[in-house]
N, C-alpha and C positions, 0 to 999 in steps of 0.2 A: 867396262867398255868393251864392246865384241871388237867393232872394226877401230883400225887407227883415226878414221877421222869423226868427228862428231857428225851425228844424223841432223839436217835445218830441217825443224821444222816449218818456218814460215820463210819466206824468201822477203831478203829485205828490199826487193821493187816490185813488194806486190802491196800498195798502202789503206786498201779495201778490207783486204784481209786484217791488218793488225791494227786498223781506227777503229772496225767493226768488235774485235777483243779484247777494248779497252774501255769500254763504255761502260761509266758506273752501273752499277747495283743499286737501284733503288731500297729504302727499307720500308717497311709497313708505317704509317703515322703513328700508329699507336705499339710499341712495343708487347710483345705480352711476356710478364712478369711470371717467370719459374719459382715455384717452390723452393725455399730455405729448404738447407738439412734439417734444422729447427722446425720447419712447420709440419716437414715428415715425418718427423720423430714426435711431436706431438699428437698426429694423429693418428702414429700405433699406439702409444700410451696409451690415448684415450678409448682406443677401438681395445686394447687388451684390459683395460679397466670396467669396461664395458659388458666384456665376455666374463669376466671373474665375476661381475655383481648379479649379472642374472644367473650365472649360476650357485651362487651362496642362498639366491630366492629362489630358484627349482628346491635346489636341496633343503632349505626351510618347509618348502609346502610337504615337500616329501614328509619332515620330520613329522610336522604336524596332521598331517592323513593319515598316515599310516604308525606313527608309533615310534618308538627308538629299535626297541628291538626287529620290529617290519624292517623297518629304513637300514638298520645295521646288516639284515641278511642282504636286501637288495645289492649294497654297496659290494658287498663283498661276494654274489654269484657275478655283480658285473664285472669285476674284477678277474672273476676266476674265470671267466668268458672270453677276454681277452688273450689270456694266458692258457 
């Protein structure tokens, strides 16, 4: 508190003022329904499940175009690409 007396903010014979900031809040008729944690967490799982299956299938066609030993260089210049 700065000064010793409390600051008013509304003056109590002013009653336009404070019937005017008391008026309910209407709400939407139809609520709209938030995402569970559950249904978040389901749809990383499924989106990272997602990401790991196509790539077990890239790296299958790989195996199979190109060979074991093709596909074992490739992995391993991408690798060293990175690094």
């Amino acid at each position: 508190m700065i000064g010793p007396a409390p600051i008013v903010l509304a003056a109590r014979r002013n009653p336009a003022y404070l019937n005017r900031m008391v008026q309910p809040v209407s709400a939407p008729p139809h609520p709209i329904a938030e995402p569970t944690q559950g249904a978040v967490a389901s749809v990383i799982l499924w989106g990272g499940a997602g990401i790991g299956g196509m790539a077990l299938l890239a790296a299958g066609v790989l195996w199979f175009h190109y060979g074991t030993a093709v596909f074992f260089e490739m992995i391993a210049a991408g690798i060293s690409a990175c690094f």
